[in-house]
C-alpha positions, 0 to 999 in steps of 0.5 A: 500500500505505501509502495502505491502511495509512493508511486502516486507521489512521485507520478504527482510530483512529476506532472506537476514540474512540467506544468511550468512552461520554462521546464517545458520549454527547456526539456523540449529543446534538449531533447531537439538539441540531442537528436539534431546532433546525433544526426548531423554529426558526420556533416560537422566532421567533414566540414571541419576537415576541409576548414583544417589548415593543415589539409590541402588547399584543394581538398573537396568534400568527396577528398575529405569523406575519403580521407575521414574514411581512411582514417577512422572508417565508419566511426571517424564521422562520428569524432567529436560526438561527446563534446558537440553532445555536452556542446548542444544538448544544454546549449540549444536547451538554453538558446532555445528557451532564452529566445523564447522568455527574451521574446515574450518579454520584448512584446509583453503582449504587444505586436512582435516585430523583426527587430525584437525577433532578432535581438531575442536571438542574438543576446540568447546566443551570446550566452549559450556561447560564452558557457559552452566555449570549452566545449566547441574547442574540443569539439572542433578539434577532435573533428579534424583528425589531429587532435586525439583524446581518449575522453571528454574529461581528459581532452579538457584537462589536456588543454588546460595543462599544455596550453593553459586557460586561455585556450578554453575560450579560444575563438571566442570572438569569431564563434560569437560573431558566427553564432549570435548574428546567425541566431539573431538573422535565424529567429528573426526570419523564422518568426516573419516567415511563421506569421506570413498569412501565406496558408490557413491557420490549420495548415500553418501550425503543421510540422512541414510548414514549420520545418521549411520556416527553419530550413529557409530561414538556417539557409540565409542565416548560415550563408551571411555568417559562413566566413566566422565559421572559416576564421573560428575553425583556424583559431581552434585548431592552432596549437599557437595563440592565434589572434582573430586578426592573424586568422583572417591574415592567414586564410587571405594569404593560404587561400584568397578570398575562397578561403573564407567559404571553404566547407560552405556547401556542408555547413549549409546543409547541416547547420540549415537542417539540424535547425529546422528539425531543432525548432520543428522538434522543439515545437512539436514536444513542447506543444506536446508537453503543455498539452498532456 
């Protein structure tokens, strides 16, 4: 009998913590965050191998499929795995449900605009990105093919004890110019597109309609933002300190101007879908969770 009465009030107790919107909110873009990564992951290593300045200029994405697969066979496109997890589960939890409480308190029951849209979207992300910087490091590094850990743990250590703390936020400055003006260029085009009277208001909630949205808008927004994507990726993978300045410098010397778009095409592709199916899948479960 107390085992029953036990049970009922755990079920209580667990009903009611996703009766509060927040955890809602935060439980259902988690959740998006770890299947959009999980997904994606083979797309973000061979991006990040055609960016490596140590590879060849004129490696292509067939090359760099190739030369993963020769590496590390089916596993090498999925290096870096734990950390873009521990990266993107808190960090489009906290990205995700910042927007949204920044949003809503922007229009405070007023008409939204593109403007609070995009600045929802650009402050959400500044934080996301500065908690997670460790983080993206290890990720990017792990996903070139010459950086090898046998851990998340002893990954961080080893940075930390061969290149000390500096090297945790390194990037910083170009992951922070990529992420936030594409989040805020993201949000803001993706709520327009939401609100357009395009398609009845039964056919506009649909997961497809919602989906596009995403994908439209991660399209435009991954295009404007690419070359901070190229500088990062130079800056992380140096085992010196290399300023933002003396990235661009070398990219412009090693590559011209086509260095700033290398890894374009794939980047397109993965960062436009895992943000659609991210904020399709956040939709849907956290209609799903207010609802049940």
């Amino acid at each position: 009998m107390s085992v029953d009465k036990n049970s009922s009030s755990f079920k209580n107790i667990f009903f009611r913590i996703f009766q509060y919107p927040l955890v809602n909110s935060i439980t259902a873009s988690s959740a998006s965050g770890f299947f959009s990564t999980l997904i994606f992951q083979p797309f973000d290593v061979v991006k990040t191998v055609l960016q490596t300045p140590k590879n060849n200029n004129n490696l292509t994405i067939v090359g760099a499929i190739k030369l993963v697969w020769k590496q590390e066979s089916y596993h090498g496109f999925w290096r870096g795995l734990a950390p873009s997890l521990a990266r993107n589960i808190p960090g489009i939890g906290i990205h995700i449900s910042l927007t949204q409480f920044i949003h809503s308190y922007l229009i405070n029951n007023n008409e939204s605009s593109m403007i609070k849209s995009g600045l929802a979207g650009f402050s959400s992300r500044c934080i996301a990105v500065s908690a997670l910087m460790p983080f993206t490091v290890l990720k990017t590094r792990l996903e070139s093919g010459y950086y090898h850990y046998s851990s998340l743990k002893s990954g961080l250590i080893n940075m930390y004890k061969l290149e000390g703390w500096n090297v945790m936020g390194r990037g910083w400055t170009a992951t922070l110019l990529r992420d936030a003006p594409f989040s805020g260029l993201y949000f803001m085009l993706y709520m327009k597109l939401k609100d357009c009277q395009l398609f009845e208001e039964s056919t506009r909630k649909q997961s497809f309609y919602i989906f596009n949205c995403g994908l439209f808008s991660g399209i435009f927004a991954s295009f404007i933002t690419h070359p901070f994507d190229v500088i990062k990726s130079s800056q992380q993978l140096s085992k010196d300190r290399q300023s933002f300045i003396k990235s661009i410098v070398l990219i412009q010397e090693n590559y011209g101007i086509n260095g700033y778009f290398r890894g374009l095409s794939v980047r397109l592709i993965r960062r436009s879908l895992m943000t659609a199916i991210s904020w399709t899948t956040y939709e849907m479960l956290y209609t799903y969770l207010k609802n049940n």
